[in-house]
C-alpha positions, 0 to 999 in steps of 0.5 A, spaced: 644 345 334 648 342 330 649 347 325 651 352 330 655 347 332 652 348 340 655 342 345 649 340 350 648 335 355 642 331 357 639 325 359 637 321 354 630 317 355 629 309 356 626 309 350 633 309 345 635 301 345 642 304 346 640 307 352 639 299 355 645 297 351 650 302 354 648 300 361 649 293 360 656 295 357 657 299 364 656 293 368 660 288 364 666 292 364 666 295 371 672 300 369 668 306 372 671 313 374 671 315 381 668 322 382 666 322 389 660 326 393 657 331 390 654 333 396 655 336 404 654 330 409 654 325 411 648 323 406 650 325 400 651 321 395 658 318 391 658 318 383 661 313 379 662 315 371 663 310 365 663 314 357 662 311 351 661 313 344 655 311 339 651 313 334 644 314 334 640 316 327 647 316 323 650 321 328 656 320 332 655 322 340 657 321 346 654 318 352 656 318 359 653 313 365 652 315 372 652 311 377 649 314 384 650 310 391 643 313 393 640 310 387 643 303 389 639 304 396 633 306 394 633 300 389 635 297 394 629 298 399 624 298 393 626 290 392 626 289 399 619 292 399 617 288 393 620 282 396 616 283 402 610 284 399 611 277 394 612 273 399 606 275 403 601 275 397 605 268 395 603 266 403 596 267 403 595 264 397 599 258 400 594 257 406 588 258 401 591 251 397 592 247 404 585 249 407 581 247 400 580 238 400 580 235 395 575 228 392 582 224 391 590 224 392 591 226 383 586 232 384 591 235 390 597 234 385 594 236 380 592 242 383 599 243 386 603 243 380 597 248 378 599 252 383 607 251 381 606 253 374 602 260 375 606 262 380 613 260 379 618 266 382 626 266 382 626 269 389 622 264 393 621 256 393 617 251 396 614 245 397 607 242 398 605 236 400 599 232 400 595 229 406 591 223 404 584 223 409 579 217 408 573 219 410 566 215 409 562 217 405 555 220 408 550 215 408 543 216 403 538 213 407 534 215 412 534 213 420 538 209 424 544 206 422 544 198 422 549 195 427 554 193 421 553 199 418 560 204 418 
């Protein structure tokens, strides 16, 4: 392409390490350039653009960011969907960690921080407690208990 000298436009895949990069270099500089919609309706979507020079296996080219307000609503709805999902699968595992009883207090807080460590989420914090019940032990022997016997 180069030696017929062709201009083309493509997308260039995630694979690149520069592809990350210069979505990064997008956000943080946040000087984008208004292109509006695209499309007719009420739906359609507005674009944003920011472009950046780079050189990629020692030749130069120029690489152009899009962002999309569709995009950034389907985002959207997929986080919140994953979010919803998280946070029942975290409260099901929560409700099996109150129902099971353990033989002492340092058991059940073993077992907490436990539950702490391998489940640790950015999005979603709790706090457990321990509930201590005595209980006597059941007796060994057989019959009727003695009147002194608890």
């Amino acid at each position: 392409m180069k030696r017929l000298h062709l201009r083309f436009v493509s997308r260039l895949p995630d694979l690149f390490g520069v592809c990350e990069e210069v979505k990064q270099a997008a956000w943080k500089s946040g000087v984008w350039h208004e292109i509006g919609a695209l499309g007719q309706g009420s739906e359609a979507a507005s674009y944003r653009i920011q472009s950046f020079e780079r050189v990629i296996d020692g030749r130069p080219f120029r690489l152009i960011v899009v962002y999309s307000s569709n995009l950034d609503e389907r985002k959207k709805r997929t986080l919140d969907s994953t979010l919803q999902k998280e946070e029942e699968r975290l409260t099901r595992l929560i409700q099996k960690l109150e129902q099971t009883e353990f033989h002492c207090e340092s058991d059940a807080r073993q077992a907490i921080q436990a539950f702490h460590d391998e489940h640790r989420n950015a999005w979603f914090q709790w706090d457990i407690g321990v509930e201590v019940l005595n209980r006597p032990e059941k007796r060994t022997s057989r019959g009727r208990q003695k009147k002194e016997e608890p």
